[in-house]
N, C-alpha and C positions, 0 to 999 in steps of 0.2 A: 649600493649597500644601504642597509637601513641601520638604525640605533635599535637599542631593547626599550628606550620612549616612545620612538615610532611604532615598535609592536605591541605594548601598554597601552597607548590611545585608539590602536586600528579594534583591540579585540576588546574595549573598556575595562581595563583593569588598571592598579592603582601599580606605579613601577616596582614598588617590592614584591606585589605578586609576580611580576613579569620575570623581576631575577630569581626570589625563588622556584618560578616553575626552569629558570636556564641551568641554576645550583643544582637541580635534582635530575636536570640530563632529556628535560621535557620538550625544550625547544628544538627542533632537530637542523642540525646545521648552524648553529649559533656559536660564536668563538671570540674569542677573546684577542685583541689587539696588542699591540708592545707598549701602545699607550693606555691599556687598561678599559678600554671601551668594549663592549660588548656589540658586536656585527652579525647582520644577519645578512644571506645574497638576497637579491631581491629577487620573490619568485613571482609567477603568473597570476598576483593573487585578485588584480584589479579586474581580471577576464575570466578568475572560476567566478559562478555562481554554486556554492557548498548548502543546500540542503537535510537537514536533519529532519527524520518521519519515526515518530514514536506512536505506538499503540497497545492498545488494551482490548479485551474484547468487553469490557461491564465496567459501566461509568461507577463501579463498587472500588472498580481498581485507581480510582484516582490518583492517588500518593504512588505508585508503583509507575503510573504515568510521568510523571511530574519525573521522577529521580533515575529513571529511565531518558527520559531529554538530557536531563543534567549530565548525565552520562556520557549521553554523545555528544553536549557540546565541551566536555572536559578532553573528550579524544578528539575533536575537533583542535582545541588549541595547542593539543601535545603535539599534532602533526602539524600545526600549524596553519591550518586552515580559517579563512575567517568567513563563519556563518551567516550567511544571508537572511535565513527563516528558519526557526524551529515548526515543524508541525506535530502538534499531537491530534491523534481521532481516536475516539471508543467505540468499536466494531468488533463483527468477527472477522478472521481474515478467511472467512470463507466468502464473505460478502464481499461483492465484485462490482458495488455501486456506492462504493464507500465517497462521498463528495473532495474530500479531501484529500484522497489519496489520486483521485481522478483529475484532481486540480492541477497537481505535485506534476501528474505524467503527462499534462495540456502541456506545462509551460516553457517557454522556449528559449529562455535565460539558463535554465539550470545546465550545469555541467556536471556537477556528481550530487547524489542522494546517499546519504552515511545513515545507516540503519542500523540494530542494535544485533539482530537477528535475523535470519534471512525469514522467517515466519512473523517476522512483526510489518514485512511488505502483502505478501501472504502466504496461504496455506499450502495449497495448488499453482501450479501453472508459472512458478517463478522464473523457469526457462522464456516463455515467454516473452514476459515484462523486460530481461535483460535481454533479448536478441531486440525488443522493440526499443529501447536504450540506445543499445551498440549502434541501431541505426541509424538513430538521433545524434550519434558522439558523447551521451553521458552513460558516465560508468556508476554501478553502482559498489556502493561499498561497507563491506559486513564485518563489523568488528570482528563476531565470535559467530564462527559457523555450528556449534552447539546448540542445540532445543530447551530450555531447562526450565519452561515456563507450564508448568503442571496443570496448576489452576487454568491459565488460559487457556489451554489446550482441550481442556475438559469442559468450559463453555465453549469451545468453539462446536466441539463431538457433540454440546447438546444441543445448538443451531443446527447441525446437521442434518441430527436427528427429527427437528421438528421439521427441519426444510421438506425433507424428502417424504417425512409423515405425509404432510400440507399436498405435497404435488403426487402421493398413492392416491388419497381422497380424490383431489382433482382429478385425476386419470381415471377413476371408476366413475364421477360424476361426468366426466365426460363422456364414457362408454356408454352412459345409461341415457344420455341425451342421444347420441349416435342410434341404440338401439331403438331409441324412440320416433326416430327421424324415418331414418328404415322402414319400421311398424308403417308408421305413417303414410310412407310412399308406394307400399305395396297393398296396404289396403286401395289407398285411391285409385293404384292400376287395376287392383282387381274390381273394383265398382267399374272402372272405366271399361275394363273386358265384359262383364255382366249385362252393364247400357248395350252395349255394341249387339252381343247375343239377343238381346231382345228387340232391337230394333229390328234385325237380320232377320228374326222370326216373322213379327210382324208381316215384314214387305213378303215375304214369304207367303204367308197367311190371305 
């Protein structure tokens, strides 16, 4: 068993935030003794590593960044979890070479990733990322399975937008090198058939 000072010092808070977060029913599993001490069981907490991954897609959204962390490390201490690293990154979550988020899925310490929304991991493909998880043994964990992030969602549509613009262009510039290639090799065959016929003449001649 731990004290409610032992869980003040683990998560740095000062002990009346501690009892008031137990007063209001935050600490989960926390009780109260016949001697008036406040007991907590001791759980696995020295072998989670608890990860928080906050995101934005436009470093315009700073402040929404920032109280978006805060957020999850407040449900963090509800459930009682103590966090290892906050990360925040400003990306799209269509972008799939995001550094940090790349970093998060390298590392081999973490046991759970608490996220705020399942689109603040990403857009697409979040099946994925959780069967590549489950494989690992870290689970990931989504406060609110809800979308409600409008503005992000609307620059992510217009990274989209420019992505796929970007790679039509490329796809015709590359068409137009192909057909250039082409052009190219069939002129030479045909020169090469032309030589051939005149030589053929010649010996002929």
């Amino acid at each position: 068993m731990k004290t409610l000072k032992d869980y003040a010092k683990e998560h740095g808070i000062k002990y009346r935030a501690a009892w008031n977060r137990y007063k209001s029913g935050k600490i989960i599993e926390a009780y109260q003794d016949e001697f008036g001490r406040i007991l907590l069981p001791e759980v696995n907490a020295r072998s989670e590593y608890v990860v928080c991954y906050a995101r934005v897609s436009s470093s315009e959204n700073k402040k929404n960044l920032d109280s978006q962390a805060d957020r999850l490390t407040a449900y963090c201490a509800a459930k009682g979890y103590i966090v290892r690293q906050v990360i925040k990154e400003c990306a799209s979550g269509l972008n799939d070479k995001r550094p940090k988020l790349i970093g998060l899925l390298k590392n081999k310490d973490i046991t759970c990733i608490v996220v705020e929304h399942a689109d603040r991991l990403t857009r697409f493909g979040l099946n994925y990322i959780q069967i590549l998880m489950d494989f690992k043994g870290v689970r990931i964990e989504i406060i609110n399975q809800a979308q409600n992030d409008k503005e992000d969602l609307m620059q992510d549509f217009v990274s989209l937008v420019t992505c796929f613009t970007a790679r039509l262009y490329g796809l015709r510039r590359s068409k137009r090198k192909t057909e250039k290639l082409i052009k190219a090799l069939e002129d030479e065959n045909n020169k090469s058939i032309e030589n051939h016929d005149k030589l053929c003449n010649k010996k002929k001649a």
